[in-house]
PDB file with one MODEL, atoms N, CA, C and O in Angstrom:
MODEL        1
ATOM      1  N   UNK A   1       0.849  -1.184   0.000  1.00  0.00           N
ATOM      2  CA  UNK A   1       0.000   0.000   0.000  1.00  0.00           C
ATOM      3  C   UNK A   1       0.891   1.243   0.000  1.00  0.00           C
ATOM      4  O   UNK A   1       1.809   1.511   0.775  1.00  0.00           O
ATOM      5  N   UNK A   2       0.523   1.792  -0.814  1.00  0.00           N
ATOM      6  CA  UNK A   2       1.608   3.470  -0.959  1.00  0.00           C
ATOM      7  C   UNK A   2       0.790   4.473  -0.442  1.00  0.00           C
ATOM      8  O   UNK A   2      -0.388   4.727  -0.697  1.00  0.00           O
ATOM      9  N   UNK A   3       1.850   5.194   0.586  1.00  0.00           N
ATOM     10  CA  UNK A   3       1.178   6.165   1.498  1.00  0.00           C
ATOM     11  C   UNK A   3       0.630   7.466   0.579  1.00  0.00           C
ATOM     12  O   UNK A   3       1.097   7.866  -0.488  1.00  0.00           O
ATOM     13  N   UNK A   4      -0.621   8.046   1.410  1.00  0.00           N
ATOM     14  CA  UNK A   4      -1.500   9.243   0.624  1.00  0.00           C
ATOM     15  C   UNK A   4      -0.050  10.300   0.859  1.00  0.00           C
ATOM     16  O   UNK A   4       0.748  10.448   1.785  1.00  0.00           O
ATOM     17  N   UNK A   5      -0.243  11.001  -0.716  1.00  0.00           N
ATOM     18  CA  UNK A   5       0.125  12.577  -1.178  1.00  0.00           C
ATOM     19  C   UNK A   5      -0.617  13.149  -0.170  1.00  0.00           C
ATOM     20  O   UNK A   5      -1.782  13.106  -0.567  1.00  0.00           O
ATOM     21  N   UNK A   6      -0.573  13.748   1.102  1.00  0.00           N
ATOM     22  CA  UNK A   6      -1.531  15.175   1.427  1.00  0.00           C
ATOM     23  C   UNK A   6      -0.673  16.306   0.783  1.00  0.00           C
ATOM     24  O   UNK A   6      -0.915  17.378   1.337  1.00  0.00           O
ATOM     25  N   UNK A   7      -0.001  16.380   0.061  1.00  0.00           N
ATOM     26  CA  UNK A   7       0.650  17.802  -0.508  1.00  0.00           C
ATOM     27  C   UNK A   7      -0.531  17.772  -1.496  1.00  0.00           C
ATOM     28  O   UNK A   7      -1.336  18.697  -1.392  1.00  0.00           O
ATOM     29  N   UNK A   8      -0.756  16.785  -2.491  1.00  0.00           N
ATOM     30  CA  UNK A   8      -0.850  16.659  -3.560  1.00  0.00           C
ATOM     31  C   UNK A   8      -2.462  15.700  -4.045  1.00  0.00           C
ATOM     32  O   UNK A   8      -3.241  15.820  -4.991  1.00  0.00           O
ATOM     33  N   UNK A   9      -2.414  14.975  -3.115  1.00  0.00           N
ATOM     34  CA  UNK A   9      -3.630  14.127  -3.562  1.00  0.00           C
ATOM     35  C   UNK A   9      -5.024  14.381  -3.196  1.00  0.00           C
ATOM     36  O   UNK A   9      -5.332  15.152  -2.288  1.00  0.00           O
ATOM     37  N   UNK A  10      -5.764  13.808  -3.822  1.00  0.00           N
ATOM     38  CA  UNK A  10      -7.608  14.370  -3.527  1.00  0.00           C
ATOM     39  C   UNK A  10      -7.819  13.729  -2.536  1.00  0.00           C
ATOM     40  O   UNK A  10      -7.831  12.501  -2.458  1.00  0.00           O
ATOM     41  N   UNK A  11      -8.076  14.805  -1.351  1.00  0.00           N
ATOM     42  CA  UNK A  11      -8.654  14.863  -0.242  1.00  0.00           C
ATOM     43  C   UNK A  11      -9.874  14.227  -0.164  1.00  0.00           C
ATOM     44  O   UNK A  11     -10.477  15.018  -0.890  1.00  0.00           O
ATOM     45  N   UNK A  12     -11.053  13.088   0.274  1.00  0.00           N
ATOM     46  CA  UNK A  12     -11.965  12.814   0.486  1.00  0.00           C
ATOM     47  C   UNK A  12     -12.752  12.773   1.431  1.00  0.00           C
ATOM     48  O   UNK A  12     -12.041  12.983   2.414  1.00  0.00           O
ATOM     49  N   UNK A  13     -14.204  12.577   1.904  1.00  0.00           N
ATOM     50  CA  UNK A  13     -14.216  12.506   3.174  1.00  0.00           C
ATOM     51  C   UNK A  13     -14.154  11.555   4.037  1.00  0.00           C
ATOM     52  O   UNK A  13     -14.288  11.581   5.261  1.00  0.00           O
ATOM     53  N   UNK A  14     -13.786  10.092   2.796  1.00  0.00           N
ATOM     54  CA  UNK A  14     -13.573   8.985   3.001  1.00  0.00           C
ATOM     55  C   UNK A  14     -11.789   8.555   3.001  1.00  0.00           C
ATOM     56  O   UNK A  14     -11.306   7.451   3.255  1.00  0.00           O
ATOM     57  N   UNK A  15     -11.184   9.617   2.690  1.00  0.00           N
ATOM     58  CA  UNK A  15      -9.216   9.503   3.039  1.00  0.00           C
ATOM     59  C   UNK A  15      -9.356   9.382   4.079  1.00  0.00           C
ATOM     60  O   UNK A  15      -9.951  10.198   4.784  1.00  0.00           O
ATOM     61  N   UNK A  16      -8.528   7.668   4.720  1.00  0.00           N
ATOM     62  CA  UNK A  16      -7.909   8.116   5.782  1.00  0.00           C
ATOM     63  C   UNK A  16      -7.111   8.128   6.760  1.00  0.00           C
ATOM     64  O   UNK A  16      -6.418   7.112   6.817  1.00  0.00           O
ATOM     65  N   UNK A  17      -6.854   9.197   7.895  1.00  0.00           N
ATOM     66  CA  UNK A  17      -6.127   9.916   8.332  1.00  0.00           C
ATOM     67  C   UNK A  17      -5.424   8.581   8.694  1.00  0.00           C
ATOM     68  O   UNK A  17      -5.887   7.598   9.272  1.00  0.00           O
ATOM     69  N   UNK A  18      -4.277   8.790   8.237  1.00  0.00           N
ATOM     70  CA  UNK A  18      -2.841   7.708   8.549  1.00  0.00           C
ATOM     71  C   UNK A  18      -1.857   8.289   9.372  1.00  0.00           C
ATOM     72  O   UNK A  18      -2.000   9.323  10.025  1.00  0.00           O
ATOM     73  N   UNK A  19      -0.616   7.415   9.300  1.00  0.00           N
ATOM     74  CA  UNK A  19       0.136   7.496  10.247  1.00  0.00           C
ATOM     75  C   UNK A  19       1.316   8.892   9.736  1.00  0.00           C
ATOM     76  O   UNK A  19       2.026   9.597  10.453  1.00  0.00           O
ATOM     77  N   UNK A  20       1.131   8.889   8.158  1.00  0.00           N
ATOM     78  CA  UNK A  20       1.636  10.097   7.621  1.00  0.00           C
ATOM     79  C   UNK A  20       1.450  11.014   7.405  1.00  0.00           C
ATOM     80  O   UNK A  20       2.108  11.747   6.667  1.00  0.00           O
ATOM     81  N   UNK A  21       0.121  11.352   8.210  1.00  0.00           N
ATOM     82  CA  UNK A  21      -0.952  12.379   7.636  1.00  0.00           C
ATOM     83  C   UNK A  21      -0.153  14.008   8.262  1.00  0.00           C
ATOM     84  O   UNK A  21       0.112  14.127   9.458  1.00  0.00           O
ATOM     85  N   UNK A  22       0.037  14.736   7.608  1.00  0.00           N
ATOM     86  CA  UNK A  22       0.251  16.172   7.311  1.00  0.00           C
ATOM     87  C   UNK A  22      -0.528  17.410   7.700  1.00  0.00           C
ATOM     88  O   UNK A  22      -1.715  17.085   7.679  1.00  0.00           O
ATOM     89  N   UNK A  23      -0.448  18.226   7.922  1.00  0.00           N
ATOM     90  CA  UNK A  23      -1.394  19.487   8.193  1.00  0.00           C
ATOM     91  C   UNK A  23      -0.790  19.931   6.919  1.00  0.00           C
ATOM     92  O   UNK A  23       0.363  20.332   7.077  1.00  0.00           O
ATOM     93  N   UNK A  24      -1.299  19.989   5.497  1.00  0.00           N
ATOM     94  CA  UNK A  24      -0.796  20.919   4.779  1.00  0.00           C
ATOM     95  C   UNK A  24      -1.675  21.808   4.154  1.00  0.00           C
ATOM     96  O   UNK A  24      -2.816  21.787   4.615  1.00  0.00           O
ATOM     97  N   UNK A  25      -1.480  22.523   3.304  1.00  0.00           N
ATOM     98  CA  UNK A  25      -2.187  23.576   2.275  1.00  0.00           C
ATOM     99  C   UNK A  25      -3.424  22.969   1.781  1.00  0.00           C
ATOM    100  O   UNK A  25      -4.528  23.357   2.164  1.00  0.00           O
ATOM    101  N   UNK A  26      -3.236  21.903   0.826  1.00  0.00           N
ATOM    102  CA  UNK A  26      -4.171  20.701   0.811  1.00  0.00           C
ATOM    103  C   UNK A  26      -5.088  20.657   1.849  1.00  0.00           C
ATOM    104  O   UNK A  26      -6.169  21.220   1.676  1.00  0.00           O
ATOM    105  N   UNK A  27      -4.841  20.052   2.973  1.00  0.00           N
ATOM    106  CA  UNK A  27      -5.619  19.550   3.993  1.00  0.00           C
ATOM    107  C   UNK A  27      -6.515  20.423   4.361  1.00  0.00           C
ATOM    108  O   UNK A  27      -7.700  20.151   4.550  1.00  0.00           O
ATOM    109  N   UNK A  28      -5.804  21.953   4.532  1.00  0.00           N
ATOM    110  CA  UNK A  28      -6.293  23.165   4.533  1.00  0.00           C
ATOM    111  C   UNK A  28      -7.687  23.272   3.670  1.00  0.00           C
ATOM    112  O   UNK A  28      -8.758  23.585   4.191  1.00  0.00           O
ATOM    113  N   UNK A  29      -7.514  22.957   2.218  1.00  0.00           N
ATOM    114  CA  UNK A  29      -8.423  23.553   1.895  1.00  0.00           C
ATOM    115  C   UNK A  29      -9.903  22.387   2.034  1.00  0.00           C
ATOM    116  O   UNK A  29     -11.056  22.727   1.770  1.00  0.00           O
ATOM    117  N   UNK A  30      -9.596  21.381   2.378  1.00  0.00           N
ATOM    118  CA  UNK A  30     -10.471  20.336   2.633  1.00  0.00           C
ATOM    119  C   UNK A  30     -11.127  20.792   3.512  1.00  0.00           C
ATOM    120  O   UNK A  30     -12.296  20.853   3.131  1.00  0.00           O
ATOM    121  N   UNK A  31     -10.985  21.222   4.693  1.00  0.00           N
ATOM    122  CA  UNK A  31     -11.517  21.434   6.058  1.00  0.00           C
ATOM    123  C   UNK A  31     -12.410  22.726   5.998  1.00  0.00           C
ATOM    124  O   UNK A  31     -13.530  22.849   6.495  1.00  0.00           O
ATOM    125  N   UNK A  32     -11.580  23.822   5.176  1.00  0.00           N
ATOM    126  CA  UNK A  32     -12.587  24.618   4.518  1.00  0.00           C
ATOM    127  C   UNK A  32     -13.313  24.496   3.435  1.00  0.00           C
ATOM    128  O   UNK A  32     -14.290  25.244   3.466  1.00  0.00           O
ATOM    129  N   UNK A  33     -13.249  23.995   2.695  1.00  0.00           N
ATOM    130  CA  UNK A  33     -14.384  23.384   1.816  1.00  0.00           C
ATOM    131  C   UNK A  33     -16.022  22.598   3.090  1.00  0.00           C
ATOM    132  O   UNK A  33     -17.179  22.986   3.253  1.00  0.00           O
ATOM    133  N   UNK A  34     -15.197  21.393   3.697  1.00  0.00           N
ATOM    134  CA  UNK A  34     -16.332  20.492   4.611  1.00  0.00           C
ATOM    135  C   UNK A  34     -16.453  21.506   5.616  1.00  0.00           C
ATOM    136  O   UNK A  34     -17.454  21.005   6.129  1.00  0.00           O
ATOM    137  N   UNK A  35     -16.224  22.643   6.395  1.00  0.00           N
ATOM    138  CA  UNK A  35     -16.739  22.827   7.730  1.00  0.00           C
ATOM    139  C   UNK A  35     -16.482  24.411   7.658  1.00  0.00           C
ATOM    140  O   UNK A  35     -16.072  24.974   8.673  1.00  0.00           O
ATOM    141  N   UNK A  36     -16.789  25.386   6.092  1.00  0.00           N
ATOM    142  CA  UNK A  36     -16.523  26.315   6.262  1.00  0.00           C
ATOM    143  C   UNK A  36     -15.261  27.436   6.316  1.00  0.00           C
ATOM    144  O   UNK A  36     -14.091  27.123   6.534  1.00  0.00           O
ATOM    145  N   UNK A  37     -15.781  28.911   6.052  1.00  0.00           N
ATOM    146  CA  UNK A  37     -14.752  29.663   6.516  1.00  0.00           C
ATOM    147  C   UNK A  37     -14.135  30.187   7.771  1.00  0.00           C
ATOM    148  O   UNK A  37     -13.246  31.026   7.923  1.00  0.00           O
ATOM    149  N   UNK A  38     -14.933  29.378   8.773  1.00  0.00           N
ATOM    150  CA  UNK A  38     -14.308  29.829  10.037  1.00  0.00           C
ATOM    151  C   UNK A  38     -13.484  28.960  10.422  1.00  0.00           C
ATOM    152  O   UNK A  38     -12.982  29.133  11.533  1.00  0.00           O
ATOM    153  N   UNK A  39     -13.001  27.470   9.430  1.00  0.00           N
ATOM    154  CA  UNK A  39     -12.024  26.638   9.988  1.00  0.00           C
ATOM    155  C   UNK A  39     -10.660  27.369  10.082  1.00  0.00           C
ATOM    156  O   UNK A  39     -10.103  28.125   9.286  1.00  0.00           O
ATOM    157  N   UNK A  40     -10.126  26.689  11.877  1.00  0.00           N
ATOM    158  CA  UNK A  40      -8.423  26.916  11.707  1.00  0.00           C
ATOM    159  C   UNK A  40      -8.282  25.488  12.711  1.00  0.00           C
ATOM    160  O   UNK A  40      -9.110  24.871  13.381  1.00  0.00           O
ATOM    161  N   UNK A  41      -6.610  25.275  12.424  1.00  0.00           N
ATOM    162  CA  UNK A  41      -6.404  24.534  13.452  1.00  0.00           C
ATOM    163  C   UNK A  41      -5.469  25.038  15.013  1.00  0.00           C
ATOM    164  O   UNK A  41      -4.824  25.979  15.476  1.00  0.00           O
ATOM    165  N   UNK A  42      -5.953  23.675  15.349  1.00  0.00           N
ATOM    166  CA  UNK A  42      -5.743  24.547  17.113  1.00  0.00           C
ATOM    167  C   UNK A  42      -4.832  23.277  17.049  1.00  0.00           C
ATOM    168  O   UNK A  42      -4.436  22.474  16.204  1.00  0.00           O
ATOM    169  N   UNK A  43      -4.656  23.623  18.958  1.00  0.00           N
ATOM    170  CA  UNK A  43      -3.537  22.292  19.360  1.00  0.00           C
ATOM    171  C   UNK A  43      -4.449  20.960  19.734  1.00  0.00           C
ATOM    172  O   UNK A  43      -4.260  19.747  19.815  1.00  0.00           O
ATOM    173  N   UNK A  44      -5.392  21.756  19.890  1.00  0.00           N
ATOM    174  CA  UNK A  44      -6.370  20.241  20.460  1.00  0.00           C
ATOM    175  C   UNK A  44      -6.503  19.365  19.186  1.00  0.00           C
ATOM    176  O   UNK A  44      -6.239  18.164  19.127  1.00  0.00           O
ATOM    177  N   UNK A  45      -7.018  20.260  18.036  1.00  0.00           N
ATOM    178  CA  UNK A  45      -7.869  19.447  17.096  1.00  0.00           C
ATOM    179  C   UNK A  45      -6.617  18.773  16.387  1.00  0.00           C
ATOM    180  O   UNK A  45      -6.908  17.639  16.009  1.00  0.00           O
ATOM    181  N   UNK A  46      -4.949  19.238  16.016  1.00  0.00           N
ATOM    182  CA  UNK A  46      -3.659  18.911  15.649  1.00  0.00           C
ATOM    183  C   UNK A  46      -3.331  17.606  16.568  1.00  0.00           C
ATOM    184  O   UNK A  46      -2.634  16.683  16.148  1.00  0.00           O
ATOM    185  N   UNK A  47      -3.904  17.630  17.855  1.00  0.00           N
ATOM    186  CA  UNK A  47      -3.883  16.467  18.618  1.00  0.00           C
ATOM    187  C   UNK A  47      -4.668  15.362  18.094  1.00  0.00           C
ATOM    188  O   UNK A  47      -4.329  14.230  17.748  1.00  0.00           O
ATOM    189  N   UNK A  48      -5.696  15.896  18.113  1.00  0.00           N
ATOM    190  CA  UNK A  48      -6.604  14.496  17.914  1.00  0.00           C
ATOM    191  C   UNK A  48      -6.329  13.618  16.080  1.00  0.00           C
ATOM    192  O   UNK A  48      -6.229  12.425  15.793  1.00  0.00           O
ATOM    193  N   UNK A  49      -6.290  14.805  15.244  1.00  0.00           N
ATOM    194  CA  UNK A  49      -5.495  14.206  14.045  1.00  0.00           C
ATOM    195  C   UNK A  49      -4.412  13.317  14.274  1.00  0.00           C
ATOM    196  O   UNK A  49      -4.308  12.390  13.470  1.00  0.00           O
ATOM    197  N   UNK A  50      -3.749  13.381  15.012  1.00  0.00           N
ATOM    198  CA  UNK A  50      -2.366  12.400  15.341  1.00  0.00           C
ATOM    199  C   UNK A  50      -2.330  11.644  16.618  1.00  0.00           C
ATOM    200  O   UNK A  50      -1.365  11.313  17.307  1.00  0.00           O
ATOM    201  N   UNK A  51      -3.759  11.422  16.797  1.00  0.00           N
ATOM    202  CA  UNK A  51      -3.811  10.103  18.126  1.00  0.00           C
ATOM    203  C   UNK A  51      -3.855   8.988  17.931  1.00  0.00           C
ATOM    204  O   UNK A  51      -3.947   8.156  18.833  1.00  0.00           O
ATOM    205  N   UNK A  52      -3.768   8.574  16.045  1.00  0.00           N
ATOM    206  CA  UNK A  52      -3.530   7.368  15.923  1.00  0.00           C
ATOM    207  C   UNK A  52      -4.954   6.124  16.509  1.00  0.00           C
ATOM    208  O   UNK A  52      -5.153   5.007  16.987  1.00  0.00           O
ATOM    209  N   UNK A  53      -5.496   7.144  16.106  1.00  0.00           N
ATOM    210  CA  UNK A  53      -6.898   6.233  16.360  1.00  0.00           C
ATOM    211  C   UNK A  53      -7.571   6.280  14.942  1.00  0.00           C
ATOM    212  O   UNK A  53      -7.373   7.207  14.156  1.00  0.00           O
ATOM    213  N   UNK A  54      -8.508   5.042  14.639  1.00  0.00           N
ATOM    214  CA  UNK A  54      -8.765   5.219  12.809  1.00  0.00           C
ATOM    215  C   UNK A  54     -10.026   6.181  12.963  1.00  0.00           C
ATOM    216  O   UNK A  54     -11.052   6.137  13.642  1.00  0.00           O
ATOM    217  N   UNK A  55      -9.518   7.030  12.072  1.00  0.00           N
ATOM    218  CA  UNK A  55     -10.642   7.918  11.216  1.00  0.00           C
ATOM    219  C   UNK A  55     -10.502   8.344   9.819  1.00  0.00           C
ATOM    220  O   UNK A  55      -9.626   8.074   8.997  1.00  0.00           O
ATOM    221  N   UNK A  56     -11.594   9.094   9.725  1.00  0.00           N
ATOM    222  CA  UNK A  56     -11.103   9.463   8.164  1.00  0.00           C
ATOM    223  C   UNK A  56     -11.197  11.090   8.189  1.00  0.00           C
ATOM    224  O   UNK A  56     -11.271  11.749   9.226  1.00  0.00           O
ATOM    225  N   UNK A  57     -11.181  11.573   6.993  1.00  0.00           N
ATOM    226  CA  UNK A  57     -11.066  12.997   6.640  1.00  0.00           C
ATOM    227  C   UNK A  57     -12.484  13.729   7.117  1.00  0.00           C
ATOM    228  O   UNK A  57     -12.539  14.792   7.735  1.00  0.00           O
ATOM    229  N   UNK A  58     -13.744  12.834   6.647  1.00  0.00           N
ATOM    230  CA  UNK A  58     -14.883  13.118   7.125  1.00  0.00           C
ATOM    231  C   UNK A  58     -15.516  12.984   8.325  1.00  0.00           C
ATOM    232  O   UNK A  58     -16.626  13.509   8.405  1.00  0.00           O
ATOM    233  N   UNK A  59     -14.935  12.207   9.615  1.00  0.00           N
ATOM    234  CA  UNK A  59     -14.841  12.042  10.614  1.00  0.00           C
ATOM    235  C   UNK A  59     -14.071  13.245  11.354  1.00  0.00           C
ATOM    236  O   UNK A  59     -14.613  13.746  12.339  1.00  0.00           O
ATOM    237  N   UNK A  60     -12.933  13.686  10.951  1.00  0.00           N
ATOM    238  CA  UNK A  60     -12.550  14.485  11.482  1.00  0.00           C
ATOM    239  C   UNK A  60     -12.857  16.257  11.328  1.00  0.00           C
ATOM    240  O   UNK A  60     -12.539  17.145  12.119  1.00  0.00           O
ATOM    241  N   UNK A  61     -13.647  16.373   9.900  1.00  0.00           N
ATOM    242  CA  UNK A  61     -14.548  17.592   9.670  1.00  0.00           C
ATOM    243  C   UNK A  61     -16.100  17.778  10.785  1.00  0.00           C
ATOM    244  O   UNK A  61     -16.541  18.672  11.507  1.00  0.00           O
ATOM    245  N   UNK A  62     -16.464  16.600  10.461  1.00  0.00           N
ATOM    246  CA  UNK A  62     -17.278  16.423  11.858  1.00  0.00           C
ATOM    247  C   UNK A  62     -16.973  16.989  13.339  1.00  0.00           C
ATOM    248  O   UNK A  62     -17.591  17.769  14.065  1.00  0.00           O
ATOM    249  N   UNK A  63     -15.761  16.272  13.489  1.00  0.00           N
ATOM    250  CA  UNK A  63     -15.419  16.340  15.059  1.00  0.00           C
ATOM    251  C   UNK A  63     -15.256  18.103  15.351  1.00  0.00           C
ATOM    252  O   UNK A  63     -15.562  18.712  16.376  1.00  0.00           O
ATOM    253  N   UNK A  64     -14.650  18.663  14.032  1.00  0.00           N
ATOM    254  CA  UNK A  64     -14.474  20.118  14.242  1.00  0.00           C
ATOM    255  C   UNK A  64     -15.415  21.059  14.391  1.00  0.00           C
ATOM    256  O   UNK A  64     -15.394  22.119  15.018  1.00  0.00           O
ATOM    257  N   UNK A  65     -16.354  20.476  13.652  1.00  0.00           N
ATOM    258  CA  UNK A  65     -17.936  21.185  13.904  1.00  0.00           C
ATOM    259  C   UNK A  65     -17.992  20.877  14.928  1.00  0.00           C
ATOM    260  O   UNK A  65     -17.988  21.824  15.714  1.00  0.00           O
ATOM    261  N   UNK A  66     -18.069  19.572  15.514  1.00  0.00           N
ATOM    262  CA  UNK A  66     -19.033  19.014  16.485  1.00  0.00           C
ATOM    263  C   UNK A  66     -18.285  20.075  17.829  1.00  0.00           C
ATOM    264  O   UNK A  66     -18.922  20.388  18.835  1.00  0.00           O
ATOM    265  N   UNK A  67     -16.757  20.533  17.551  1.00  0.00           N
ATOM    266  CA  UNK A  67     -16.396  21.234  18.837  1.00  0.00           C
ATOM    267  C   UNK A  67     -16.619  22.841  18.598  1.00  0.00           C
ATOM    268  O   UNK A  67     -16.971  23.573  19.523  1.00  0.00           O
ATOM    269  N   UNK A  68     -16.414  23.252  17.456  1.00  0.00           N
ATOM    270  CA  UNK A  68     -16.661  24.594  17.572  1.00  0.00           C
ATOM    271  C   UNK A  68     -18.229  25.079  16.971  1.00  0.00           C
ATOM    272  O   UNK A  68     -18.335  26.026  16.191  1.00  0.00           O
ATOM    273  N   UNK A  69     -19.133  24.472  17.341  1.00  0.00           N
ATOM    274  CA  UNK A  69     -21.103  24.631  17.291  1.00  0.00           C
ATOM    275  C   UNK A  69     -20.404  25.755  18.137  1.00  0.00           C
ATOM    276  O   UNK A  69     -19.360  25.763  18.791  1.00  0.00           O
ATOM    277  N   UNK A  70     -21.844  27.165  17.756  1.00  0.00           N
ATOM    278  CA  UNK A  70     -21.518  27.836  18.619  1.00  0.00           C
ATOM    279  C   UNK A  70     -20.533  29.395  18.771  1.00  0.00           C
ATOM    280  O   UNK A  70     -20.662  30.613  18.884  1.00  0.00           O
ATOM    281  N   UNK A  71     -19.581  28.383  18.682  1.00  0.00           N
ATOM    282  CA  UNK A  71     -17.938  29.514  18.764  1.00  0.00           C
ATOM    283  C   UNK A  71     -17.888  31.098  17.457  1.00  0.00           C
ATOM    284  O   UNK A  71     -16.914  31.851  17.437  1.00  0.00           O
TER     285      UNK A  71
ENDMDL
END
């Protein structure tokens, strides 16, 4: 299995988040595309991307809503 491009490859909401996974430009625009222009990342949500627990791209657009409802 050859690890995902996040520089480079199509983001889904079904990609997912691996053990190589990146905060990049890319990723960037995924998160704003699924959850808006008020997405940024924090240390919490940079945490939970890299806890190595399985999710995917769309799981984790979720989780960002699901914390900043509200904010």
């Amino acid at each position: 299995m050859s690890e995902f491009d996040w520089h480079g490859g199509e983001i889904t909401p079904t990609t997912a988040v691996d053990r190589n996974y990146r905060n990049t430009q890319n990723v960037r625009r995924f998160f704003l595309r699924e959850c808006g222009p008020a997405f940024k990342f924090d240390r919490t949500f940079m945490a939970y991307l890299k806890d190595g627990k399985d999710k995917t791209m769309g799981d984790a657009a979720k989780e960002w809503i699901s914390r900043n409802e509200g904010a």
